[in-house]
C-alpha positions as CSV (number, residue, x, y, z in Angstrom):
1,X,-2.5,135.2,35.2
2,X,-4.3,132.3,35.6
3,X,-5.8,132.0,32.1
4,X,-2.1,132.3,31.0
5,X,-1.1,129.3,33.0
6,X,-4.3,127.3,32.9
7,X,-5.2,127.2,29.0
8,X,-8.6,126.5,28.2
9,X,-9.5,122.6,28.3
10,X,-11.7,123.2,24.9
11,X,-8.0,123.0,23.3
12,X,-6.8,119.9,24.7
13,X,-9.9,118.4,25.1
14,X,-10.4,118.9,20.6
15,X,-7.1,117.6,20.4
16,X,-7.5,114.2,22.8
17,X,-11.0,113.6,20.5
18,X,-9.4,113.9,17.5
19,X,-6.7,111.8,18.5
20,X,-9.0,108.8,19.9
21,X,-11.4,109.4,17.1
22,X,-8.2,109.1,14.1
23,X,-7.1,105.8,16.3
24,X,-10.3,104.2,16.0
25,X,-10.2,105.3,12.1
26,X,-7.4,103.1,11.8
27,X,-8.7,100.0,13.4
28,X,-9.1,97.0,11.0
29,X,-12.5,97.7,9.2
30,X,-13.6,100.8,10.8
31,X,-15.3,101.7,7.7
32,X,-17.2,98.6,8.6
33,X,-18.3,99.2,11.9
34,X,-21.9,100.0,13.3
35,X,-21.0,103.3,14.4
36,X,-19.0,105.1,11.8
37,X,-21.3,107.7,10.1
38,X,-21.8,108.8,13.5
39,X,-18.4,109.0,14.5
40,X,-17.7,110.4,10.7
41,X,-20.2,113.0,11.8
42,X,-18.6,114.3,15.2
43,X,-14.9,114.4,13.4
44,X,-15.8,116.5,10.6
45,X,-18.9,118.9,12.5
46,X,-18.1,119.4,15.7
47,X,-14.0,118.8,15.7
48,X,-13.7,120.8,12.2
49,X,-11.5,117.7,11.3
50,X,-9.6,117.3,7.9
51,X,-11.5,115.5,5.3
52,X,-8.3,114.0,3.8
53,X,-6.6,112.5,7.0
54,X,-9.8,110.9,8.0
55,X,-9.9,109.7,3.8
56,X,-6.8,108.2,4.5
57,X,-7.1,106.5,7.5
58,X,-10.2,104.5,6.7
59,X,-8.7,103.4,3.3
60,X,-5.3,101.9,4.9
61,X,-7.6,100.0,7.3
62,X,-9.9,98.2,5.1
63,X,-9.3,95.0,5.1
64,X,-12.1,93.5,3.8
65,X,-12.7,90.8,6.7
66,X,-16.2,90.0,6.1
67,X,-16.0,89.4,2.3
68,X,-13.0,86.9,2.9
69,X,-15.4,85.1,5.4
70,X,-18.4,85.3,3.0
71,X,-15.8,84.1,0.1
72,X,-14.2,80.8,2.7
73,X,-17.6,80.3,3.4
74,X,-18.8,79.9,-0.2
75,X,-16.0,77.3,-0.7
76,X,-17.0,75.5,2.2
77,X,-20.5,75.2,1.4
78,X,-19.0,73.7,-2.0
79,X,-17.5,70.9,-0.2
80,X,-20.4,69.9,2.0
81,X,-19.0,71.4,4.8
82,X,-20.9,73.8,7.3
83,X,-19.4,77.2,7.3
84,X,-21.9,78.7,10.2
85,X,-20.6,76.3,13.1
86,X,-17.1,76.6,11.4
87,X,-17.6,80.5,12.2
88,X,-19.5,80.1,15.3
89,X,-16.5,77.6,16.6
90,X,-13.3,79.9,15.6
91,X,-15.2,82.8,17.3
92,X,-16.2,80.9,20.8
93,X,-12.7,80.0,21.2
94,X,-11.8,83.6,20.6
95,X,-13.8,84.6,22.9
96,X,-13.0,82.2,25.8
97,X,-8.9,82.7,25.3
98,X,-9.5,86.5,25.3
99,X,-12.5,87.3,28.0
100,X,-11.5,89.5,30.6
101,X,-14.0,89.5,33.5
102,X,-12.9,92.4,35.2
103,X,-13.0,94.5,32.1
104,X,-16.5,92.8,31.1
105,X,-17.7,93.9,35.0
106,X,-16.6,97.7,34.9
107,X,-18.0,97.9,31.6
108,X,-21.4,96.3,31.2
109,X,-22.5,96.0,34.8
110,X,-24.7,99.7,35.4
111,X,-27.9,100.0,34.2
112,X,-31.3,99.0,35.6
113,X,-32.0,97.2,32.6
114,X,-31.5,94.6,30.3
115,X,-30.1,95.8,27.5
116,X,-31.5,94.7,24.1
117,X,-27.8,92.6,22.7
118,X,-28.0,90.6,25.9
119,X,-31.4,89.6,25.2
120,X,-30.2,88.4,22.3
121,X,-27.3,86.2,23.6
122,X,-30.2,84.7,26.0
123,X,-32.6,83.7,23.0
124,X,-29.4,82.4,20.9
125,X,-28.5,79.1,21.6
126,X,-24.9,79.3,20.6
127,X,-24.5,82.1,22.8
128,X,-26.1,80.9,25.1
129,X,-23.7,77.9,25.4
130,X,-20.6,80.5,25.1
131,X,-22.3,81.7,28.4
132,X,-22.5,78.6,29.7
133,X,-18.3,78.1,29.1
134,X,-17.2,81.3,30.0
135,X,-19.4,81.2,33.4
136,X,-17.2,77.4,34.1
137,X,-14.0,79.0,33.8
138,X,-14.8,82.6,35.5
139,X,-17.0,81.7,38.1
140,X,-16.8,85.2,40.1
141,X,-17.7,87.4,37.3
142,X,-20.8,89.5,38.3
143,X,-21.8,89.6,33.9
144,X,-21.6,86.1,33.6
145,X,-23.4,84.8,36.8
146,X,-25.9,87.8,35.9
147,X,-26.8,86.9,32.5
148,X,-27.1,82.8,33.9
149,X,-30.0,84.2,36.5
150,X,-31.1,86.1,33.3
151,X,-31.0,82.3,31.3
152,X,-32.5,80.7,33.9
153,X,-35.8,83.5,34.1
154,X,-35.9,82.6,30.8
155,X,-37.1,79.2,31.1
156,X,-33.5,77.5,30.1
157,X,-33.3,75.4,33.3
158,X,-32.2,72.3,31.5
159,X,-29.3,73.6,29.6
160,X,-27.6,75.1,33.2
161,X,-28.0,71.3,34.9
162,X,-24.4,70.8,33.9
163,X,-22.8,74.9,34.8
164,X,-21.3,74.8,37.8
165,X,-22.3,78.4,38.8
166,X,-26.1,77.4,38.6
167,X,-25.5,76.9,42.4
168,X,-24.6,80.6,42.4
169,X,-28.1,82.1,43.4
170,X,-30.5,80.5,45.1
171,X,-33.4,81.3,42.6
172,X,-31.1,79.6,39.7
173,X,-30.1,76.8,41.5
174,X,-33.9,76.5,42.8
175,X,-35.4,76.3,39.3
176,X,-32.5,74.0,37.7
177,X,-33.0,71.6,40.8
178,X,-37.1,71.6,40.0
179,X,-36.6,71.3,35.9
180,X,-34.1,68.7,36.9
181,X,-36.1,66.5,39.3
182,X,-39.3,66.9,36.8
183,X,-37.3,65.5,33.4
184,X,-35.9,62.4,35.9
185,X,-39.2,61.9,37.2
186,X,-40.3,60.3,33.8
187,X,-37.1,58.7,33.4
188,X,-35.9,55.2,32.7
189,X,-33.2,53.7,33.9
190,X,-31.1,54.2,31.3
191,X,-31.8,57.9,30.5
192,X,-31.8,58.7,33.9
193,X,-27.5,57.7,34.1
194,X,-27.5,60.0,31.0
195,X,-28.8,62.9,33.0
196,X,-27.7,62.0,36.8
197,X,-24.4,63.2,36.1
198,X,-24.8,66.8,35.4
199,X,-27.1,67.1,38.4
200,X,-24.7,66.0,41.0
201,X,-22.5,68.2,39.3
202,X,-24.3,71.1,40.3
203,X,-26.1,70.0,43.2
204,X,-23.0,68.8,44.9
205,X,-20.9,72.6,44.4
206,X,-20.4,72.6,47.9
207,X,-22.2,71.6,51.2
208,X,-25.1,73.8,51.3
209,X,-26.4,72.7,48.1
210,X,-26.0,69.6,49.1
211,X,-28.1,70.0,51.8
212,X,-30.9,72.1,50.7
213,X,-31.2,69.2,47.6
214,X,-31.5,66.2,50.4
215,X,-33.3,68.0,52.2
216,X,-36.1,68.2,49.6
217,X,-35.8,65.1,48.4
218,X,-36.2,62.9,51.7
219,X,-39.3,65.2,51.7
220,X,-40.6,64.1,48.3
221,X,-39.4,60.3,49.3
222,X,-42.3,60.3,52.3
223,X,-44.9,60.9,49.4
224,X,-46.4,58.9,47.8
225,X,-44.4,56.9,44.8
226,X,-41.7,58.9,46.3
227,X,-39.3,55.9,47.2
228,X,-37.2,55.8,43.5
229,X,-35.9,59.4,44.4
230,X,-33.8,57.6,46.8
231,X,-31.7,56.7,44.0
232,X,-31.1,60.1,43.0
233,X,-30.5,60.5,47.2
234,X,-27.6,58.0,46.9
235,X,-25.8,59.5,43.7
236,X,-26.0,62.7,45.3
237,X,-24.0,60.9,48.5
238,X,-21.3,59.5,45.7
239,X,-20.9,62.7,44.8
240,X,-20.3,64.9,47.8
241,X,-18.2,62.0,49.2
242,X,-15.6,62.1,45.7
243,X,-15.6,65.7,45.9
244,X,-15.6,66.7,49.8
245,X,-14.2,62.5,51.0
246,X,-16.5,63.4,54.6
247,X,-18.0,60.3,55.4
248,X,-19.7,61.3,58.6
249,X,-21.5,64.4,57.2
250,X,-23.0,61.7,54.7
251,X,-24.0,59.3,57.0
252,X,-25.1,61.5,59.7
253,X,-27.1,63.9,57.4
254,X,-28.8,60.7,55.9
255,X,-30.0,59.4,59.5
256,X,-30.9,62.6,60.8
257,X,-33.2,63.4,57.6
258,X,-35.2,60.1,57.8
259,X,-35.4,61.2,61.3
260,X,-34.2,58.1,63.0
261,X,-33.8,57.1,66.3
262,X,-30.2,57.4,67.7
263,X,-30.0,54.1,68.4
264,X,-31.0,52.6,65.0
265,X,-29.0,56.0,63.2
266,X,-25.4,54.9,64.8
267,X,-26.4,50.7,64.0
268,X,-27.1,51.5,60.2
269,X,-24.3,54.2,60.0
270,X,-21.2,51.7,61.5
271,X,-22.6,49.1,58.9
272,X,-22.1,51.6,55.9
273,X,-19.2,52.9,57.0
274,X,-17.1,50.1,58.3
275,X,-18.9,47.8,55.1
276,X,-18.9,44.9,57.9
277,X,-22.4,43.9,59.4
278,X,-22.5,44.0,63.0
279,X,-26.8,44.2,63.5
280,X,-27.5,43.1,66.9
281,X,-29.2,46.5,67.6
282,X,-30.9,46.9,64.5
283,X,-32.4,43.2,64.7
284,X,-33.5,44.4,68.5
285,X,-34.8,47.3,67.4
286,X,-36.7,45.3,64.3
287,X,-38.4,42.6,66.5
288,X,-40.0,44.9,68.8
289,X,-43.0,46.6,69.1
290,X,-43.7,49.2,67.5
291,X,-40.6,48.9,64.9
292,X,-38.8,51.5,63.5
293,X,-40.0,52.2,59.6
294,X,-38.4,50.1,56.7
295,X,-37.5,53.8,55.4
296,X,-34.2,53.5,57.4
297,X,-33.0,49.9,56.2
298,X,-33.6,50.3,52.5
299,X,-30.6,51.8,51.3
300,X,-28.8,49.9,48.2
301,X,-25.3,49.8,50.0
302,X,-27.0,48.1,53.3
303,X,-28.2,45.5,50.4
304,X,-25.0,44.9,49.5
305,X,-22.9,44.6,52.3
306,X,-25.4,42.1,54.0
307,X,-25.9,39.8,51.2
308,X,-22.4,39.5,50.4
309,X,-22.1,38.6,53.8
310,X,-23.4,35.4,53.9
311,X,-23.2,34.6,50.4
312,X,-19.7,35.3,49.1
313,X,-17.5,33.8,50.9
314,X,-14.2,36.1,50.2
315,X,-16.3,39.2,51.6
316,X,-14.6,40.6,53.9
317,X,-15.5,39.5,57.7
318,X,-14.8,35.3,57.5
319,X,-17.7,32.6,58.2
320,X,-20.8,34.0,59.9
321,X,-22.2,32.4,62.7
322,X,-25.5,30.7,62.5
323,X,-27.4,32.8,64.6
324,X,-26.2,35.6,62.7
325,X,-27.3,34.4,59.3
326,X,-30.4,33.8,60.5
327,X,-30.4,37.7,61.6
328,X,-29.2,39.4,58.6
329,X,-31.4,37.1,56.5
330,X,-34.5,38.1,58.6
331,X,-33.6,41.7,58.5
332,X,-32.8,41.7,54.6
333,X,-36.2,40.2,54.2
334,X,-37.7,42.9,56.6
335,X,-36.4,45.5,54.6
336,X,-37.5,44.3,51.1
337,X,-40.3,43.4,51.8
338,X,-42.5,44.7,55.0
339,X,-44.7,48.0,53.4
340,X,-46.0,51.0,55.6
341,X,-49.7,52.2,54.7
342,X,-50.4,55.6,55.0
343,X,-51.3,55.5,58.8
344,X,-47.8,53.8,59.3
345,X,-49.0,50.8,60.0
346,X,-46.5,47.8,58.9
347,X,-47.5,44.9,56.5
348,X,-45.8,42.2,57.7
349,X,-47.1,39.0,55.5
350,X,-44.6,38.7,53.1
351,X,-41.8,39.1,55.5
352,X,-41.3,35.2,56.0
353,X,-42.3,33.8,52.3
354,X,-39.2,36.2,51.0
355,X,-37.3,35.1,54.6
356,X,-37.5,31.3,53.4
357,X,-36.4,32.0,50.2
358,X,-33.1,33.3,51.4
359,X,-32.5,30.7,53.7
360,X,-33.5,28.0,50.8
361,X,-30.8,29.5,49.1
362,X,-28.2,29.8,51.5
363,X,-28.8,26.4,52.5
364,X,-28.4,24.9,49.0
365,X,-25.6,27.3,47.9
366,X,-23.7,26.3,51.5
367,X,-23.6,23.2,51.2
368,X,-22.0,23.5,47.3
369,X,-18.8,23.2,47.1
370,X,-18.0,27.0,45.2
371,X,-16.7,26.3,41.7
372,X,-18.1,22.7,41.2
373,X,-21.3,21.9,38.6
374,X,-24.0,23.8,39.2
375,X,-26.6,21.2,37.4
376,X,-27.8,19.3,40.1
377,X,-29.3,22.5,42.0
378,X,-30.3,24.3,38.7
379,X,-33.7,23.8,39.5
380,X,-33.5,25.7,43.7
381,X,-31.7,27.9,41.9
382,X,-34.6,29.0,39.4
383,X,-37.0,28.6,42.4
384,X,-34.9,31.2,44.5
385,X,-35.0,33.7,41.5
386,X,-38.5,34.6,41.9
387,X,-38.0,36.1,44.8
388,X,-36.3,39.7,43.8
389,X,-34.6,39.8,46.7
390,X,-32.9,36.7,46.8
391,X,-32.2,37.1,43.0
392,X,-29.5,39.7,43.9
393,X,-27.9,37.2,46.7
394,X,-27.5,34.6,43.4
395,X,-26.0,37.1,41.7
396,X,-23.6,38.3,44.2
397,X,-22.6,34.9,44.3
398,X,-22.1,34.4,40.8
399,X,-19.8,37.0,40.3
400,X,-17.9,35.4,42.8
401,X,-18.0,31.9,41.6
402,X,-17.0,33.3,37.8
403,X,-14.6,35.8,38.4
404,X,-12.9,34.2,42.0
405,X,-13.1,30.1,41.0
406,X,-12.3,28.2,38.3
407,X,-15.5,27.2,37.2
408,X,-15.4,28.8,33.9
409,X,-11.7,27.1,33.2
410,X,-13.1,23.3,34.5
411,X,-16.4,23.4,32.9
412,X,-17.3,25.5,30.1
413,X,-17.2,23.7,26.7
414,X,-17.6,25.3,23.4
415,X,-20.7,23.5,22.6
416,X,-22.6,24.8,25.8
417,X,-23.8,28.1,27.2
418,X,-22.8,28.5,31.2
419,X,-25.2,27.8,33.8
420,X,-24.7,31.0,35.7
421,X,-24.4,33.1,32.7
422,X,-28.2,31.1,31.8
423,X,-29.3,32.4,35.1
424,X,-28.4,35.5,34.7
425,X,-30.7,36.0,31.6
426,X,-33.8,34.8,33.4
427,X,-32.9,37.5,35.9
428,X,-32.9,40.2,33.5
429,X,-36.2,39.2,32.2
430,X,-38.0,38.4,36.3
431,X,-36.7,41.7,37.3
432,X,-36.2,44.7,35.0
433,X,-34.8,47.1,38.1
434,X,-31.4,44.9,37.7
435,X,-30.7,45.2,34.6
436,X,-28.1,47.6,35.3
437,X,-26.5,45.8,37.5
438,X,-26.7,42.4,35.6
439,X,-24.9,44.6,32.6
440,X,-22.4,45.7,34.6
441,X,-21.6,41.9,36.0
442,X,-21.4,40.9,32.0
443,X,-19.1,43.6,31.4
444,X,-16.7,42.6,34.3
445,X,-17.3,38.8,33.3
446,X,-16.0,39.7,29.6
447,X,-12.8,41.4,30.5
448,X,-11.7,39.4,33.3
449,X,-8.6,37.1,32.2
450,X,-9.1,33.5,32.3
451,X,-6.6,30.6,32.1
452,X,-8.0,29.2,28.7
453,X,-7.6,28.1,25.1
454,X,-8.0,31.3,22.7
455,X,-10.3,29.6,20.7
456,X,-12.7,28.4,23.8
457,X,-11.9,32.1,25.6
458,X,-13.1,33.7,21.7
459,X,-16.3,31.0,22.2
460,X,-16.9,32.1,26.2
461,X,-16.9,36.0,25.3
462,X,-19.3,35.5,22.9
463,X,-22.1,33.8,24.9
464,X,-21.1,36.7,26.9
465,X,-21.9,38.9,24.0
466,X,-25.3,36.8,23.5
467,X,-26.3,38.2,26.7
468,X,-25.4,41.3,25.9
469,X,-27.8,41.2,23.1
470,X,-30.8,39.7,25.1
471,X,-30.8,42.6,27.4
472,X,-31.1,44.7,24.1
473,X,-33.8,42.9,23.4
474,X,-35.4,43.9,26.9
475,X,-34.7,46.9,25.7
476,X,-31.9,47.8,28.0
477,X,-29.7,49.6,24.9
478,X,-28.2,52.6,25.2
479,X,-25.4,51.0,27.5
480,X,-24.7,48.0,25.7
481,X,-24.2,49.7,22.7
482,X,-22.3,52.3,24.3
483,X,-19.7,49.9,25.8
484,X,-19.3,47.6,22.7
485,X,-18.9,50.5,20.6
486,X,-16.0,52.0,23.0
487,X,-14.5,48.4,22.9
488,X,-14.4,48.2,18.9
489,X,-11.4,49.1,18.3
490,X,-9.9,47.1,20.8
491,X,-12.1,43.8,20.5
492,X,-11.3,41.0,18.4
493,X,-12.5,41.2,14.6
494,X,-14.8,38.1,15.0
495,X,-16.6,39.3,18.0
496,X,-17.1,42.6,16.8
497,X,-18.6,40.9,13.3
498,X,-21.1,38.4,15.9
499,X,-22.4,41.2,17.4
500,X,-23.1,43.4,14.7
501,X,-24.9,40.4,12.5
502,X,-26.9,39.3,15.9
503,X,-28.1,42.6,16.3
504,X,-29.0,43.5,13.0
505,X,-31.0,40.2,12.4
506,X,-32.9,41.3,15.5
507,X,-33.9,44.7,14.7
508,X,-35.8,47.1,12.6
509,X,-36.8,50.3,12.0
510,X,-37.4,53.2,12.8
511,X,-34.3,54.1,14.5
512,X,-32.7,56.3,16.5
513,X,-30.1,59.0,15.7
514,X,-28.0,57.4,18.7
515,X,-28.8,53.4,17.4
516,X,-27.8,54.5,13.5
517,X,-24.6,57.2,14.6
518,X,-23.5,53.9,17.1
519,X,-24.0,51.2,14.9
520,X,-22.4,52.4,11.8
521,X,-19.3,53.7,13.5
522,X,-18.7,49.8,14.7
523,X,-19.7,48.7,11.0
524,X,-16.9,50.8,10.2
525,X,-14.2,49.7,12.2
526,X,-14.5,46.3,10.3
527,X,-15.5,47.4,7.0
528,X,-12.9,45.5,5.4
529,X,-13.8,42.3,6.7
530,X,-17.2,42.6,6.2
531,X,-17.1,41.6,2.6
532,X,-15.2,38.2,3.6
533,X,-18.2,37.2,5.9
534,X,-22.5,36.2,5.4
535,X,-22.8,39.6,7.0
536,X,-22.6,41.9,4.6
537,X,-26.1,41.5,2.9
538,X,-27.4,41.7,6.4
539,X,-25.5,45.4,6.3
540,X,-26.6,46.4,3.3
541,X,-30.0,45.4,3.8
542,X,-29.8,47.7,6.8
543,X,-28.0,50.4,5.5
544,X,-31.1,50.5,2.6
545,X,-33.2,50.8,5.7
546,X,-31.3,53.3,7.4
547,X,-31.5,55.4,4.1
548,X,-34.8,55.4,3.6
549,X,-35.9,56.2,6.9
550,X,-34.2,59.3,6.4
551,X,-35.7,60.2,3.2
552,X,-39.1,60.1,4.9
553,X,-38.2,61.6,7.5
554,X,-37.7,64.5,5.2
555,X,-40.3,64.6,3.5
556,X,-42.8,64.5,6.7
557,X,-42.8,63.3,10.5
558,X,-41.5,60.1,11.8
559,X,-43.2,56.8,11.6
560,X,-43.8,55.6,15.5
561,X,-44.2,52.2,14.7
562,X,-42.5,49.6,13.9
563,X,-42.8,45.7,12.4
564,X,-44.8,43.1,14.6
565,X,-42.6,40.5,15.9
566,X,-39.1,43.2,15.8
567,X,-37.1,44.9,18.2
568,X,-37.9,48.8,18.0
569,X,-34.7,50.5,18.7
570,X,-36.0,54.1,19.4
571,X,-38.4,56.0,17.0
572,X,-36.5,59.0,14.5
573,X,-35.8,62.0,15.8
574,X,-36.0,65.9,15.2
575,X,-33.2,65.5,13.0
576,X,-33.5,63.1,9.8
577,X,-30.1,63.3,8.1
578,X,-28.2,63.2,11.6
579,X,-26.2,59.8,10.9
580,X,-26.2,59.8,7.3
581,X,-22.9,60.9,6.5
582,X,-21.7,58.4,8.4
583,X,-24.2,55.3,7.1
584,X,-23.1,57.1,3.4
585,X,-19.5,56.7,4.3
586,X,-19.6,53.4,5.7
587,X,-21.5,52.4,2.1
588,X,-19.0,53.8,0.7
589,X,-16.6,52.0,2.1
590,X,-18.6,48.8,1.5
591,X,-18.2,49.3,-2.5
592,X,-14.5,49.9,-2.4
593,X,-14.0,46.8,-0.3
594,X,-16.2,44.7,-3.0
595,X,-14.3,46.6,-6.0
């Protein structure tokens, strides 16, 4: 009775194969597939399928995908054009529009070990950035944040810098902080705002992170040479503060990490937050015996907000007294300039040179009228910038004397370069560490409207420009080139045509992929005027240049030197022909214009 009402599964269990085996018969390409004599095998031995169904089914389903992608791919290649990242592209954003992590999870999560295709994905590098993109929009899948701790064992710290579940696992986020701080270690400044970004990213996914990476770097600041990781410190701060806006946990972690006293902690922490100086207790604390270390007062934004305290006068806060000058001069002076031996013992002796070289400039730039010539005190002026220090007060103040007077509109003429805009070139080439921030004063300087004549505003940008091109020369390049090549499109013909002929009359090779990719995409925006102008020989001459560089690039490794006298703009890299298609185009382009 119960074998009559229970049939044997054998039956049903013959007919559900067959069933799921004919379904996967008729799947696009099954014929094609990795698996198929196998599966061919169980249908027709151990199933006793029907030869002619099974004939059937894999005939209708052939469509022949891979020959129509070998075929495309052949045309492709006839046109110049890369049919491998065309492939690679079409297929990654497959994958990310169809991913399903909780299918991925049941499925491929059991096992003890790594299995052979996922070792794979971890060698490839376009798999390996699939990873990466997948992992940024599914950040709870157990595969995805698996196969990063996989990546990371692998040695790829540097590619997971910039995933956001790096901060997943401890181990990960461990090694990508360490590969991290080792690449910026050797970093200059302009490399290092390449690379900053992706490590705030990841070190500032939430608080502990956050944490654990100040933590370890006020350690590393209390070595020796250890004092430029407080720059790193302070993006890190920018960056919790944008994405968590908790100014106390900032302030308050900082203080209690340099371990200062409570006292000194709450003076420096009302200063940074309220941006108004108020250091009674901090010039107390300064002034007696034994003083607290230097450690506490050198942070960039304390800089800031007491220099522009005494020396532009629309920072916020109104006239300071006297005898408060006199104290946030002497503790600006302290703080740039006292040094700590390794027994913590304080050097004091250049305290009061860099002390009267503030107050020589305060006194001079007081009693100046803001906005009025600046000839008569050119020469305190160029006295005061020796002292680093007091070079940043100048340039506080010129930014406010350019951008908040009328100086510019009273007394620039055509024929003359401004004063403050001749100081702040000998700046750039005292002190190298402001570079950045010079740049970034040029930049404002250049797009801030002014009340003047078009042709004497096109004359003013351009001395701008000049300036622009000197700190090239100091080799501070990257960012100029990067702004004026953003601006191209929206900058004014002639200035775009000064800048490319001054730079191109300073330079040669070998270059950079960046210097040729950047270049000749500006060249290109003003192709058409080119021919009109003394330019274009210079262009062509350097297009030649660019050219040949690449042909022996291919032929053997790159050249590291470069012609006495020149301006080397970054040695070749890896990559020879990177950049040509574009220096090919823009010659292109060049020929039409002269036909």
């Amino acid at each position: 009775m119960a074998a009559k009402n229970n049939p044997s599964p054998a039956g049903p269990s013959t007919k559900d194969s067959l069933a799921t085996l004919m379904q996967s018969f008729h799947a696009p390409d099954a014929i094609l597939e990795p698996q198929i004599s196998n599966q061919i095998a169980v249908y027709l031995n151990e199933h006793k399928g029907p030869p002619l169904p099974l004939v059937n089914a894999l005939c209708s389903s052939y469509v022949g995908m891979p020959d129509m992608c070998n075929l495309m791919s052949g045309w492709a290649r006839e046109f110049d054009i890369d049919p491998v990242e065309i492939m690679q592209e079409t297929l990654k954003e497959q994958l990310l529009d169809r991913f399903n992590p909780t299918t991925v999870d049941r499925d491929f999560m059991h096992g003890t070990e790594t299995p052979e295709w996922l070792r794979f994905i971890i060698e490839n590098p376009f798999w390996r950035s699939v990873i990466y993109e997948l992992s940024e929009k599914y950040k709870t899948s157990q595969f995805l944040n698996y196969t990063i701790q996989r990546i990371s064992d692998a040695g790829y710290q540097g590619e997971i810098a910039s995933v956001a579940t790096a901060s997943t696992f401890v181990n990960v986020f461990s090694g990508v902080l360490l590969d991290s701080l080792d690449k910026l270690r050797e970093e200059d400044d302009v490399e290092l705002l390449e690379r900053l970004p992706d490590l705030v990213k990841v070190c500032c996914q939430n608080e502990h992170t956050y944490l654990y990476t100040q933590v370890l770097l006020f350690r590393l600041m209390k070595t020796d040479r250890g004092l430029p990781l407080k720059r790193i410190s302070k993006e890190l701060e920018s960056g919790v503060l944008e994405k968590f806006n908790k100014p106390p946990l900032v302030s308050t972690l900082r203080m209690l990490l340099a371990g200062a006293s409570s006292s000194v902690a709450s003076a420096i922490s009302a200063i940074l937050q309220s941006r108004t100086p108020s250091p009674g207790d901090l010039y107390k604390a300064y002034t007696s015996e034994p003083p607290p270390s230097t450690f506490f007062l050198r942070d960039p934004e304390f800089f800031e907000i007491m220099l522009s305290s005494i020396f532009v006068p629309s920072f916020k806060g109104g006239v300071v007294k006297q005898d408060h000058k006199e104290k946030y001069l002497w503790l600006v002076a302290y703080a740039a300039s006292a040094h700590e031996d390794d027994d913590m013992i304080t050097d004091t002796k250049d305290v009061q040179p860099t002390y009267e070289a503030l107050s020589a400039l305060e006194d001079v730039l007081s009693k100046k009228t803001a906005g009025t010539d600046l000839t008569p005190i050119l020469g305190n002026l160029l006295v005061a910038i020796e002292t680093p220090v007091a070079s940043m007060a100048l340039l506080y103040w010129i930014q406010f004397v350019i951008k908040e007077t009328s100086y510019i509109e009273t007394y620039f003429r055509s024929h003359e370069v401004p004063v403050p805009l001749l100081l702040i070139e000998e700046m750039a080439y005292k002190h190298p560490l402001q570079q950045t921030l010079i740049f970034a004063t040029l930049v404002d300087f250049f797009e801030a409207p002014l009340v003047l004549n078009p042709e004497i505003m096109m004359t003013y940008r351009k001395s701008i420009l000049d300036r622009m091109i000197y700190l090239m020369q100091l080799n501070y390049i990257a960012p100029v080139l990067d702004y004026i090549q953003a601006r191209a499109r929206k900058m004014d013909q002639s200035l775009s045509m000064h800048f490319v002929k001054r730079v191109l009359e300073m330079v040669s090779g070998p270059y950079s992929k960046k210097f040729i990719e950047g270049m000749g995409l500006m060249i290109q925006e003003i192709a058409e005027v080119i021919k009109k102008s003394d330019a274009e020989p210079i262009v062509r001459a350097w297009i030649d240049e660019v050219v040949s560089q690449m042909d022996v690039d291919m032929q053997g490794p790159p050249s590291s030197t470069s012609s006495s006298g020149s301006h080397d703009l970054g040695i070749s890299t890896s990559s020879p022909d990177t950049g040509l298609g574009i220096v090919q185009e823009l010659k292109r382009r060049l020929d039409e214009t002269r036909r």
